[in-house]
VOGUDO-939326 format. One record per residue: residue number from 1; residue in one letter; x, y, z of N, C-alpha, C, O in turn. Coordinates in steps of 0.1 Angstrom, whole numbers, padded with zeros to 4 digits, m for minus. Layout:
! residues N
   kolti   lumlo     n.x     n.y     n.z    ca.x    ca.y    ca.z     c.x     c.y     c.z     o.x     o.y     o.z
     NUM       a       X       Y       Z       X       Y       Z       X       Y       Z       X       Y       Z
...
This chain:
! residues 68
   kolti   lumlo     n.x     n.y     n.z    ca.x    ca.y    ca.z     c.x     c.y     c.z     o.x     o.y     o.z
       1       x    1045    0997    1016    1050    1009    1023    1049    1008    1038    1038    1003    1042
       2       x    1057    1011    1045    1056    1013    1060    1051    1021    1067    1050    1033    1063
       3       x    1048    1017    1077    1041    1030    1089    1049    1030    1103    1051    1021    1112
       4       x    1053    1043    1102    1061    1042    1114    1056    1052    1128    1059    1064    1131
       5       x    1047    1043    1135    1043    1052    1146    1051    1052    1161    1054    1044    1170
       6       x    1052    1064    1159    1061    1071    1174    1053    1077    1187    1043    1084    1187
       7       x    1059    1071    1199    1050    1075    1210    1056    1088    1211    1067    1089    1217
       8       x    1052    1098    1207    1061    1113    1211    1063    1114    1224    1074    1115    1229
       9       x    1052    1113    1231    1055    1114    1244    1063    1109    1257    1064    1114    1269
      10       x    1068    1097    1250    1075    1090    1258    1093    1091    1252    1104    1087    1255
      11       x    1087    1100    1240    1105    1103    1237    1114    1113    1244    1110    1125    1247
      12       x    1123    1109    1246    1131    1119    1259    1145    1128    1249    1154    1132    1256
      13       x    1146    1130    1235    1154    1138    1228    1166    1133    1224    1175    1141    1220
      14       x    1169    1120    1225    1186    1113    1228    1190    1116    1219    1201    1121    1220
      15       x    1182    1116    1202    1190    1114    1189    1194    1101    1187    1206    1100    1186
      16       x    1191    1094    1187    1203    1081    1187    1196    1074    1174    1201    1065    1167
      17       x    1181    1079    1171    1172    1073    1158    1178    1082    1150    1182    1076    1140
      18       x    1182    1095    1150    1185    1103    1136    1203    1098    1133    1210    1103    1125
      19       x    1205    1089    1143    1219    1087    1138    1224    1073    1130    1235    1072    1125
      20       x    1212    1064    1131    1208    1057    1123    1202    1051    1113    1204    1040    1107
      21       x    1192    1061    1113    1183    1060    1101    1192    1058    1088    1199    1068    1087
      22       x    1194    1049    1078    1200    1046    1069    1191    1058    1055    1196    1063    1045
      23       x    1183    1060    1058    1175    1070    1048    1175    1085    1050    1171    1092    1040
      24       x    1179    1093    1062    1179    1103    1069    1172    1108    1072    1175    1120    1074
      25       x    1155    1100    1074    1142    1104    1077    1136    1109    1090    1125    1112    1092
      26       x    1146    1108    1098    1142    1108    1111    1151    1117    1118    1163    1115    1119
      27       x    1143    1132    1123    1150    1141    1128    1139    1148    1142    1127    1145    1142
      28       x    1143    1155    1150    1138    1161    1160    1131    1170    1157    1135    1178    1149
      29       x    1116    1171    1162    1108    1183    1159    1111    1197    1166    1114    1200    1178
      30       x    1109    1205    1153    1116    1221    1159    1103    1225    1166    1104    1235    1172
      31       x    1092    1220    1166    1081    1228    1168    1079    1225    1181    1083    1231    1191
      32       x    1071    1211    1182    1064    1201    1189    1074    1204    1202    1084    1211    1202
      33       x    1068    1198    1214    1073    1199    1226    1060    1189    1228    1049    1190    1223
      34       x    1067    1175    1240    1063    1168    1248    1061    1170    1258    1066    1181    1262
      35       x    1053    1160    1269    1049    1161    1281    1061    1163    1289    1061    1172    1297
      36       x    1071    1155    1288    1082    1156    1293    1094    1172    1290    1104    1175    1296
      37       x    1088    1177    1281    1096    1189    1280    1110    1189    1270    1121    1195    1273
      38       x    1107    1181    1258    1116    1175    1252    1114    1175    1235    1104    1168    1232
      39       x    1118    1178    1229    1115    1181    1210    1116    1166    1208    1127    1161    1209
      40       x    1104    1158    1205    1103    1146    1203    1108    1137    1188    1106    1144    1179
      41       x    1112    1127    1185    1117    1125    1172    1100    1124    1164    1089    1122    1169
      42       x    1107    1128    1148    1096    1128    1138    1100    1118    1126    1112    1115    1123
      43       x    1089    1112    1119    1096    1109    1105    1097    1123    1094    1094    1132    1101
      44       x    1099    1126    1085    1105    1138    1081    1091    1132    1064    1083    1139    1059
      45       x    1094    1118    1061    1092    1112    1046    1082    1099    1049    1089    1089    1045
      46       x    1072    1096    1053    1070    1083    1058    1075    1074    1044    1080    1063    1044
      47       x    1071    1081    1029    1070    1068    1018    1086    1068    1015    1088    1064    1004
      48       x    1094    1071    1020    1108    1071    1019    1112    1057    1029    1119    1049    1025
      49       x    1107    1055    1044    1112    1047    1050    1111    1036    1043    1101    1035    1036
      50       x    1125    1022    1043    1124    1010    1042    1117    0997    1048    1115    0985    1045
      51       x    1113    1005    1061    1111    0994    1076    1118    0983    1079    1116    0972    1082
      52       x    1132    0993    1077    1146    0985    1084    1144    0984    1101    1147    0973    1107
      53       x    1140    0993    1108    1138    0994    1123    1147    0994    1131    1146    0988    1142
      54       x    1161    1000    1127    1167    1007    1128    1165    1014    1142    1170    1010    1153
      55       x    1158    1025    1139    1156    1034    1150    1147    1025    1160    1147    1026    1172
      56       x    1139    1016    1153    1135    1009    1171    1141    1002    1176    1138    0999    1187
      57       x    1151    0996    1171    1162    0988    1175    1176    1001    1185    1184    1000    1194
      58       x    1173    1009    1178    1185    1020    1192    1176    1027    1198    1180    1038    1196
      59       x    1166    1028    1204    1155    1036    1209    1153    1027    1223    1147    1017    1225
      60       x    1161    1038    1233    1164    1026    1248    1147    1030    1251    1142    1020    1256
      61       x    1136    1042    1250    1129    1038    1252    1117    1038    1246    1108    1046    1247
      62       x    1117    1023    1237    1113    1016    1228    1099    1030    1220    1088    1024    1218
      63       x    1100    1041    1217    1090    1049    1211    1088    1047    1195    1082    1055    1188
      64       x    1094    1036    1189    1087    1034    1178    1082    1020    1177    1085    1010    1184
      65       x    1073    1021    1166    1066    1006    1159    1064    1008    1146    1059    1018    1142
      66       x    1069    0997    1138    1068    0999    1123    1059    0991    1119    1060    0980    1124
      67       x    1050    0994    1111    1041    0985    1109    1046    0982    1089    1050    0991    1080
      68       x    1044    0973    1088    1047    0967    1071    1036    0965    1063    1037    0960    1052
């Protein structure tokens, strides 16, 4: 199973992870608010992700790491 940890705080809201996630795990928190002032991306399912890395691969600034 994968672990996918996200720097919330250094995410700036692009979407560009929820538009690739092959599983549809990954969406913007309605709650949460970052330092920056910005609804940061979440995993929604962690035992759903594949750890394709996907979303760290389109994430210009690099806030995920998948661990295997």
């Amino acid at each position: 199973m994968a672990r996918v940890i996200i720097d919330m705080d250094r995410c700036k809201g692009c979407r560009l992870c929820t538009t690739v996630c092959p599983k549809k795990i990954v969406e913007m928190s309605k709650t949460k608010i970052n330092a920056q002032g910005f609804h940061p991306a979440q995993i929604t399912d962690e035992g759903q992700c594949i750890a394709c890395a996907m979303c760290a691969r389109i994430c210009p600034d690099t806030v995920f790491k998948i661990e295997k």
